[in-house]
N, C-alpha and C positions, 0 to 999 in steps of 0.2 A: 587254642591248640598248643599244647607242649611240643619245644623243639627238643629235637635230642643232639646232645656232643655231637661240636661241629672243629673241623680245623678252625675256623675264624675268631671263635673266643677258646684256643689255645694257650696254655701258660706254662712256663718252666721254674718249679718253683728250686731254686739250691738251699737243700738244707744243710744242717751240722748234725750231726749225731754221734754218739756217744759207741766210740770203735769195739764196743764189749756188749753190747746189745743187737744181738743178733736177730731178735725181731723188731726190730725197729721201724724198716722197710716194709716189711709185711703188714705193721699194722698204720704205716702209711696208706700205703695202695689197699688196703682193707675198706679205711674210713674214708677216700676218693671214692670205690667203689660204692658204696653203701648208703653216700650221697649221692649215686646217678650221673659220679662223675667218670669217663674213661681215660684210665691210664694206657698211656701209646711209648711211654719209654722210660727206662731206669739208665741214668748215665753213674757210673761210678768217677769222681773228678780226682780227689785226695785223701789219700790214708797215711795219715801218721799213728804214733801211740796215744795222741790226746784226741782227735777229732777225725771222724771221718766223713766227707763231703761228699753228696752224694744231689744231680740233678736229675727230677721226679718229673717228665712233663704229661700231663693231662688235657683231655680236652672238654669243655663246658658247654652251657645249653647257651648264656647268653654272662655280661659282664659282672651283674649280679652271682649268679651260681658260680662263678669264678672267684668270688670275693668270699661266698663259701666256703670253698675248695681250702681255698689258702689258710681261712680261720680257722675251721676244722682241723686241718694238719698243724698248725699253731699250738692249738690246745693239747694235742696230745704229748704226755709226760716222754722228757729226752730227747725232744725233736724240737728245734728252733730254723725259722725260716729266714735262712741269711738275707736274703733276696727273692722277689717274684717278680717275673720279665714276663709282657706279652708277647709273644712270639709273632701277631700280628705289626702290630707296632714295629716289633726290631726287623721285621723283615722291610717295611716301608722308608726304613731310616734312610736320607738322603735320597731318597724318591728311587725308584725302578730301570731308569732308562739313564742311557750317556751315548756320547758321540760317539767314533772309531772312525780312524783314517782306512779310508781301502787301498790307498796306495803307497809305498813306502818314500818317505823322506831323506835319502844316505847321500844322495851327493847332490852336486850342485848341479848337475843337470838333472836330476831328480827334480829341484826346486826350479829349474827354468820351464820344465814341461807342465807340472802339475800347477805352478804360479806364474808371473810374469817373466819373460813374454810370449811364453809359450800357449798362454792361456786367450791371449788374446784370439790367436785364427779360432778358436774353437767358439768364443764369443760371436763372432761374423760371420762362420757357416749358421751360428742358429740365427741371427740377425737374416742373414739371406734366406732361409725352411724353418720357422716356428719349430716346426714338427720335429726336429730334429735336436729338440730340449728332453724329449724322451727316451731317446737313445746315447743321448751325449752328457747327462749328469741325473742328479738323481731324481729329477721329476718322474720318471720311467715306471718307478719302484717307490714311491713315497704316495701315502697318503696321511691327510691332514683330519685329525679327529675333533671335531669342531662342537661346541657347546658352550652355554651360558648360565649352566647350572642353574635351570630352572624349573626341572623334573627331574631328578636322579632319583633311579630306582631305589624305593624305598626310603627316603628321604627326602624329597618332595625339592622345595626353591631354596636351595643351600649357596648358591652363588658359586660365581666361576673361580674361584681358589680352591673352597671344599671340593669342587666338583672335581678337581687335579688329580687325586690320586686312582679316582677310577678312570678316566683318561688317560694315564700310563699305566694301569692294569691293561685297560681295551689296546694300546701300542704294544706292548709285551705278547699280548696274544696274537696280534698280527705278525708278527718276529716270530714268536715259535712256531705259529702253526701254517705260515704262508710264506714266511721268510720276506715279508714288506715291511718296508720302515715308515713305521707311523710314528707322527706327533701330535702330542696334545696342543689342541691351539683353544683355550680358556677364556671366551670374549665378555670384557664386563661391559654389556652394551642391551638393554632392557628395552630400548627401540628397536623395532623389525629391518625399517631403514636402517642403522645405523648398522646391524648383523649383516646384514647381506651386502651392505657395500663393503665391508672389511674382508670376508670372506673374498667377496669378487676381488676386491685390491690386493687378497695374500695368495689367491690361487695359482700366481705363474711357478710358483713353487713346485707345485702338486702335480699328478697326477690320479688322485680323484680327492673327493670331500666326503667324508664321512661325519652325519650330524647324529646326537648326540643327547641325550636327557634334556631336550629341549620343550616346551610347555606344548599343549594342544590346546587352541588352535591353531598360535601359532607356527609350528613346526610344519603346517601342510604348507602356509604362505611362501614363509622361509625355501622350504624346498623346490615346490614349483619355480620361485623366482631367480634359483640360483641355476636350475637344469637348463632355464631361460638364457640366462646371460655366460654359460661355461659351456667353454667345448669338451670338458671333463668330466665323468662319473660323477653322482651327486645322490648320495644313499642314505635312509633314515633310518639307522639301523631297527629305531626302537618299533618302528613300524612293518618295515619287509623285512631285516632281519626274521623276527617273528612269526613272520605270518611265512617266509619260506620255509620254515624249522614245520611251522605246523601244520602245514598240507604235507610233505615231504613224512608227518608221523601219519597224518590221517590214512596216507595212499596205503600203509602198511597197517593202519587199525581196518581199512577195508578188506584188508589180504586176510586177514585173521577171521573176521565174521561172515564173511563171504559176501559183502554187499559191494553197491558199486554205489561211486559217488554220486552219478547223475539221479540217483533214487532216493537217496537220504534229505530229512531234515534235520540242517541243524538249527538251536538255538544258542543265540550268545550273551554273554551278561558283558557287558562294559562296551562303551561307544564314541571310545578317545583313537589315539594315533592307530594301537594295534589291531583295535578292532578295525578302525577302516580298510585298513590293510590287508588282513584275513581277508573278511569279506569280499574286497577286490578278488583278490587268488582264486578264494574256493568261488565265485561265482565263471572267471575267465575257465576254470577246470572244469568248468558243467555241475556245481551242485546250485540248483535253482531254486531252492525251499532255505530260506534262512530269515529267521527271528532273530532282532536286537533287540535289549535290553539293557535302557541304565537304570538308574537309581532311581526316576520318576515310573518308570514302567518301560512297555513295549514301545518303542519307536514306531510312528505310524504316520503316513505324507498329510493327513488331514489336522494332525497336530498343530498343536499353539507355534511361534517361532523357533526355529531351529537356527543352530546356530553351524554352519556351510557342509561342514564335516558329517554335522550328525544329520542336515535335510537331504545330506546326498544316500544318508544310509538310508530313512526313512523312504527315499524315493525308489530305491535299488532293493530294498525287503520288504519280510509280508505280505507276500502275494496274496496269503487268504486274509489279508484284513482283519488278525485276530487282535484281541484289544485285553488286557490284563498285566499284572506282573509279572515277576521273571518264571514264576511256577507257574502259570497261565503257557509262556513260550516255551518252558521242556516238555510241556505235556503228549504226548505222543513223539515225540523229539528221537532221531536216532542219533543226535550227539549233542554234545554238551559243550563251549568251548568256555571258557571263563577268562578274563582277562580286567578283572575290577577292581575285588577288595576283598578282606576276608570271609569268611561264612555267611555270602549271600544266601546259600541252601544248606539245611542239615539233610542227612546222608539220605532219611527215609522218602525225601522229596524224588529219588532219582526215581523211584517205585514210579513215577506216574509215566517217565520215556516210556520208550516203544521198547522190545526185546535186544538183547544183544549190545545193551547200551554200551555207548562211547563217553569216556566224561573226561574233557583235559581241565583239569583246575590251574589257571596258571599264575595265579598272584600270587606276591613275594612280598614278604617271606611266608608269610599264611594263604594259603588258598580258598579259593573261594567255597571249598565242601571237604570236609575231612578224606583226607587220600588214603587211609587206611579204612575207614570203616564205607566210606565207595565203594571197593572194593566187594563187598559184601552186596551189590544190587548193577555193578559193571564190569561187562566183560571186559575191557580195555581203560587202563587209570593211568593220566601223564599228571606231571605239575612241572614249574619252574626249577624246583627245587634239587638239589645234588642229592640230596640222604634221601631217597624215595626212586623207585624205578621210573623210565622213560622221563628222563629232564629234556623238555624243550628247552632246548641252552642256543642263545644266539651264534656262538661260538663256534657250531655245527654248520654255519652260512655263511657270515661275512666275511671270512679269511679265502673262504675259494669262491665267493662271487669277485673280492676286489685282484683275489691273484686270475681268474680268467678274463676281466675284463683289465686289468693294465697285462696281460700277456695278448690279450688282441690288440691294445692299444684304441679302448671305444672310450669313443663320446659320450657313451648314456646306457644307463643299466635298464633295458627295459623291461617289459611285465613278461615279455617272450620270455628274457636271460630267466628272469625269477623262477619261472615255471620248469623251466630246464632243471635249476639248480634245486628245487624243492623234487621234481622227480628222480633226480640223478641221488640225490642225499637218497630217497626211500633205497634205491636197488642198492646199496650198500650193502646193507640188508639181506643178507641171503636166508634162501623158502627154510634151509635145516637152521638157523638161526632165531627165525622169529615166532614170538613167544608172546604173548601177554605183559611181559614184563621187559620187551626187549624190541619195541617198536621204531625206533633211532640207536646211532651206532655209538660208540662209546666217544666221545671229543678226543679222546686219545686214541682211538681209530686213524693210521696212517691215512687209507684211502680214501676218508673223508676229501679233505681237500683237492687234494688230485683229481678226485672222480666227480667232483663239483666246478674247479676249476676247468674243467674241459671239456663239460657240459657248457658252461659261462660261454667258455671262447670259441668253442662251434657255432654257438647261436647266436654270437655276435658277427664273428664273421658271413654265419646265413643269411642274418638280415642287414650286414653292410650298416651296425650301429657304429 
């Protein structure tokens, strides 16, 4: 599947042209155009009598069509390309994130309170109350984003350096959208032991841990072990992130077709971190009919070895014991959840669900069933994706699950808070707003967080987490 111009393969190209040709610009953006590619801005930089400067910025499908772009505009007579800057790239330059003092430095008693020896009593009250590391520096308000870059979305075992920069994208997001200060913490540590005792050894920091494009199966071990040993929040995003976003769209794909969850069956393709995770949720919410599928077929408890993740799913689905491929498990299906790989099903496969089909295609960057031509046999179509309607985007959850559990101050995020947070997400949502194409609220939606966040810290505080 072709992707269409995206900000991410953005490019500024500065040209020179010739200050007497006055179609110059037009048969720039003409031949961007006519390649598929979209222009988003004409900057005018410098005009003298000999050259006039001019930066053209465009956005492309991928870094290929970008290299287009620029040849294309090259070739055309009177236009020379000073320069082409990735606007991705330059915005990454020197990484995303920096320190900042919160309290001013001007005099010397300034520096006796904030440093020695002022700093000391403040060290002894937390010596005398633990707890009182929460309130009295930044553990309160910090969490630590933790990975070994051994599954990064769409790019698979790239190690803990590459894995940095989206590690300070996910901190950036916590800062704009929850106002917590997250850090990248990038472990080159390929032992499970060896993960989890570091983490536990850098947690006095923290007030919670956020894990991170870490492998499956690994990342269930990892996590259970550290909820184990931390009196602190311990959250996978790639897991519950997910799987709250996606109940949280389903409650709202039910509002639309008029069913209820306890009645529906869904079918799932893929049976790694997110799938368990889903499955958890929507089984804890009452939908009791759920088919998994991976790549060998239906999951099923009488199956060859399984390996912990997938026997627990094998043991938790398929109540009718049905046995085939992934088109064997949507067959009468009123929902589709996809979280695999690309074009597991072409579009005419959806023909065989039940009426009123639901289909979230959520692999990235291609999904698992064409989202446009879906569309064409379901009432209701999500993907991963930004450029397509109803994006399950993690982004929608883990900013106001971790701002309402460090504003209760819990020990543990549990399947209660989730359910909170995936129901509180759907009512966002208001009855004159939802649509088919408008299932989940915009990530730039103020009351996202907020109305998540306080869902989080009621149901933390109800069950005393």
């Amino acid at each position: 599947m072709a992707g269409l111009p995206n900000a991410s393969y953005s490019i500024t190209l500065r040209l020179h042209l010739d200050p007497d040709d006055q179609r110059a610009i037009g048969r720039v953006t003409t031949t961007i155009g006519e390649l598929d590619g979209a222009v988003v801005a004409v900057d005018f930089v410098e005009s003298s009598g000999e050259l006039l400067v001019v930066d053209v910025t465009a956005n492309a499908r991928d870094g290929d069509h970008a290299d287009q772009l620029r040849a294309a505009v090259e070739s055309l007579d009177g236009v020379h390309v000073h320069r082409a800057s990735d606007r991705t790239f330059l915005l990454h330059l020197h990484g995303k994130l920096e320190v900042r003092s919160t309290v001013a430095l001007a005099t010397r008693d300034d520096l006796s309170m904030a440093y020695t020896p002022g700093v000391a009593r403040v060290c002894r009250a937390i010596a005398d109350d633990p707890e009182d590391a929460r309130r009295l520096t930044i553990k309160g308000n910090t969490v630590a984003i933790v990975t070994d870059g051994s599954a990064v979305l769409g790019l698979g075992d790239i190690g803990p350096t590459a894995a940095l920069p989206v590690m300070e994208g996910k901190a950036v997001l916590f800062k704009r959208f929850a106002g917590i200060d997250a850090w990248p913490v990038c472990i080159d540590a390929s032992d499970t032991d060896d993960l989890v005792r570091i983490v536990a050894s850098l947690a006095p920091v923290y007030g919670g841990i956020n894990l991170e494009d870490i492998s499956a199966p690994r990342c269930f071990e990892i996590e259970d072990r550290l909820k184990e040993q931390l009196d602190i929040p311990v959250f996978h995003d790639d897991q519950h992130g997910t799987a709250i976003v996606v109940l949280g769209a389903l409650h709202n794909a039910m509002r639309l077709v008029g069913k209820r969850l306890e009645d529906v069956t869904v079918a799932m393709s893929g049976a790694g971190a997110a799938g368990v995770a889903i499955t958890k949720l929507l089984l804890r919410e009452g939908v009791s009919d759920i088919v998994v599928a991976d790549s060998r077929g239906i999951l099923d408890a009488d199956a060859g070895e399984l390996d912990v993740s997938k026997a627990w799913l094998a043991a938790n689905t398929n109540r009718r014991r049905i046995s085939g491929d992934l088109r064997a498990a949507i067959r009468g299906a009123d929902v589709f959840i996809g979280v695999s790989g690309p074009d597991v099903l072409a579009p005419e496969d959806l023909g065989a669900m039940a009426d009123d089909r639901i289909v979230f295609a959520l692999a990235n960057p291609d999904p698992e069933v064409d989202p446009v031509a879906a569309g064409d046999y379901a009432a209701v179509v999500a993907t991963g994706r930004s450029d397509y309607p109803n994006q399950i985007n993690n982004v929608l959850a883990f900013p106001g699950i971790f701002r309402g559990a460090l504003d209760a101050r819990a020990h543990h995020i549990t399947e209660e808070m989730k359910v909170a947070a995936a129901r509180a997400l759907a009512e966002v949502v208001t009855d004159e707003e939802l649509q088919p194409t408008y299932i989940v609220p915009s990530v730039f939606n103020e009351r996202v967080v907020t109305v998540v966040a306080d869902a989080v810290r009621r149901e933390a505080e109800r069950t005393g987490a």
